[in-house]
C-alpha positions as semicolon CSV with decimal commas, in nm:
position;residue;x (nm);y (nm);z (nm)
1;X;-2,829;-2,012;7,339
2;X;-2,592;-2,203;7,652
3;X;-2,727;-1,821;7,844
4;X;-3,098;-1,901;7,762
5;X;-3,050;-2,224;7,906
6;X;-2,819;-2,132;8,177
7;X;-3,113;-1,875;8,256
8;X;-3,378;-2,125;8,248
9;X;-3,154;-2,372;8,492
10;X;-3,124;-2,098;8,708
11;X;-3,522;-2,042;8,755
12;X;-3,589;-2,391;8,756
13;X;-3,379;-2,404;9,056
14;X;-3,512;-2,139;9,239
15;X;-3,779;-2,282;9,236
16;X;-3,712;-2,597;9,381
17;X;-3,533;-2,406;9,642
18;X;-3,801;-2,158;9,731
19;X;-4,092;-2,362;9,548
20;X;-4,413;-2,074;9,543
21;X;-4,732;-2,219;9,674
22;X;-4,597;-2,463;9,911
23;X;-4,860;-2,579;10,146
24;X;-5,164;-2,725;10,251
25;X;-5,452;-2,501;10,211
26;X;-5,731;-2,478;10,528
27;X;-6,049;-2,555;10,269
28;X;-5,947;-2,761;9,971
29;X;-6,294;-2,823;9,723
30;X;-6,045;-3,056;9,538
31;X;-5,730;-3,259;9,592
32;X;-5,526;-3,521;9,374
33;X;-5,197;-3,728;9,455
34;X;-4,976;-3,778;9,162
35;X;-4,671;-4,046;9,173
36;X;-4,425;-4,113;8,956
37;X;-4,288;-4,464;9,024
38;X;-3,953;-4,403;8,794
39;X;-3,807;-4,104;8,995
40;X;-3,952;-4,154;9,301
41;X;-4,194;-3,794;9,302
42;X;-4,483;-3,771;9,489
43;X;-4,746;-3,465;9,465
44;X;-5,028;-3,342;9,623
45;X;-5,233;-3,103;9,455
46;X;-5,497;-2,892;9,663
47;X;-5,729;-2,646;9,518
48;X;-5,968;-2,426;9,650
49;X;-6,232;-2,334;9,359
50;X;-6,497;-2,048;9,328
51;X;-6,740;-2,030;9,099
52;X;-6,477;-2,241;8,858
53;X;-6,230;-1,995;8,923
54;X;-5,897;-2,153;9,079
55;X;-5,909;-1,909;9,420
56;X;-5,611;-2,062;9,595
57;X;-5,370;-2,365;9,504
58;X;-5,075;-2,530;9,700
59;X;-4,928;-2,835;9,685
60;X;-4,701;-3,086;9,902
61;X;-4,454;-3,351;9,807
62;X;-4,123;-3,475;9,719
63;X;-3,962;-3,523;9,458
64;X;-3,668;-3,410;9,190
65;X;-3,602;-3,058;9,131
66;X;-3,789;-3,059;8,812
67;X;-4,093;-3,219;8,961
68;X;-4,085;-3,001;9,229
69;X;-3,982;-2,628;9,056
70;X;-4,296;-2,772;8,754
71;X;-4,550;-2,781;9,067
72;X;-4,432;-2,402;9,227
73;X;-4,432;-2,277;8,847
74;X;-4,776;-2,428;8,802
75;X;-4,914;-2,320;9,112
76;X;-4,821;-1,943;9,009
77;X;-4,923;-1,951;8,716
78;X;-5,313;-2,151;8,794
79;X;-5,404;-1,922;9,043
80;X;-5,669;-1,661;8,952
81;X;-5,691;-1,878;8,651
82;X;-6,065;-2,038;8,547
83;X;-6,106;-2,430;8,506
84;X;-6,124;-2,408;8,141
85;X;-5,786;-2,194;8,133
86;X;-5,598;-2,415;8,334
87;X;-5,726;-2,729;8,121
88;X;-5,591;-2,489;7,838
89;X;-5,264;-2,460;7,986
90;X;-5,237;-2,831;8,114
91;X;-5,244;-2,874;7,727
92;X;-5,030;-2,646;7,629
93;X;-4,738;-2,777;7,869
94;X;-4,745;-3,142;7,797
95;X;-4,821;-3,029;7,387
96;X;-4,473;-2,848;7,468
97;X;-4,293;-3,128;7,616
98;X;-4,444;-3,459;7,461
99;X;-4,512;-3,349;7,051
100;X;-4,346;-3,419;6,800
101;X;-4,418;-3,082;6,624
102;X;-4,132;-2,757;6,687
103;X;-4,223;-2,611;7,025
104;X;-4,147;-2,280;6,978
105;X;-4,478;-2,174;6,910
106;X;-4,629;-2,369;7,226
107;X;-4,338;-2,243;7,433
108;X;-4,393;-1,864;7,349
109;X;-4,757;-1,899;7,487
110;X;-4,685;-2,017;7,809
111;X;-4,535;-1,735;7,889
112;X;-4,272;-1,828;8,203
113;X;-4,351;-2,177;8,166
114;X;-4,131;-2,243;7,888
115;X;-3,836;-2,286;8,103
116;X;-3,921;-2,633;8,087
117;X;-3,880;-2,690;7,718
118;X;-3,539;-2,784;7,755
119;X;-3,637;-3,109;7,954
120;X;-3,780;-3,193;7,597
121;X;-3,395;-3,328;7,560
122;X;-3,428;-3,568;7,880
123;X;-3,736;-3,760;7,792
124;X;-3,665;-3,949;8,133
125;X;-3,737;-3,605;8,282
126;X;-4,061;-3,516;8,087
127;X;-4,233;-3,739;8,356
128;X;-4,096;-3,551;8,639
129;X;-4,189;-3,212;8,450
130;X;-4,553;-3,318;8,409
131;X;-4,667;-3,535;8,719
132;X;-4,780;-3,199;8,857
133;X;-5,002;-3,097;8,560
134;X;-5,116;-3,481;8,541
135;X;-5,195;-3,413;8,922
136;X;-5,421;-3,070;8,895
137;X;-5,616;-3,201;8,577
138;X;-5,741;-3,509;8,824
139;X;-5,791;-3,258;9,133
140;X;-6,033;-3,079;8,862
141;X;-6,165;-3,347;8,720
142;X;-6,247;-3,450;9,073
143;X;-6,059;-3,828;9,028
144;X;-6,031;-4,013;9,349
145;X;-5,772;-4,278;9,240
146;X;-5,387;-4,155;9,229
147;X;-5,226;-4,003;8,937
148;X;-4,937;-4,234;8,805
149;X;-4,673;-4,154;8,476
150;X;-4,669;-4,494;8,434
């Protein structure tokens, strides 16, 4: 199990080395901000949608290595992906980190994502983990007003 985890640091942090995705896009349909006022992480979410289908994604900010290595993963894994399957995902990530229920099942279904089940054991971290996804759900529900965790 400490190699599972190990392995799971490991991608997290590649991530928030080389985060995937990061970058303004030139014609953004939708954008959100997301802050989270007890680490200090800010997010900006751009998306560029097609016929509800998430076309390109990218993101800016600053932030912890979770909050930051959550938005690349999310980014990868959103893009191609249709409105209703990200909402679907969005779901299935904070179901993983913020239920009471065993996660396994939830984990197995999102596939890379479930790197981030460990953070399940820092719930100060689950925050971090999730500003992102709280960030794209307002970008595609077209919110104006910032995105906070608190």
């Amino acid at each position: 199990m400490s190699d599972l985890r190990e392995l799971y640091q490991q991608v997290i942090l590649d991530h928030n080395r080389k985060p995937r995705n990061f970058r303004r896009l030139t014609s953004p349909t939708q954008h959100a901000e997301g802050y989270n006022p007890l680490c200090g992480d800010r997010v900006t979410v751009e998306v560029a949608l097609e016929d509800e289908v998430i076309r390109d994604i990218g993101f800016q900010g600053s932030g912890c290595a979770i909050s930051k290595a959550s938005a690349s993963m999310m980014t990868a894994a959103l893009k191609g992906k249709t409105v209703s399957e990200a909402e679907e995902t969005f779901e299935r990530f904070r179901a993983m980190l913020t239920a009471n229920e065993s996660n396994g099942e939830g984990a197995a279904r999102l596939d890379k994502l479930a790197v981030f089940a460990g953070v399940r054991e820092f719930p100060s971290r689950i925050k971090c983990a999730t500003l992102p996804w709280h960030t794209i759900h307002a970008a595609l529900a077209g919110q104006t007003e910032p995105v906070t965790t608190e």
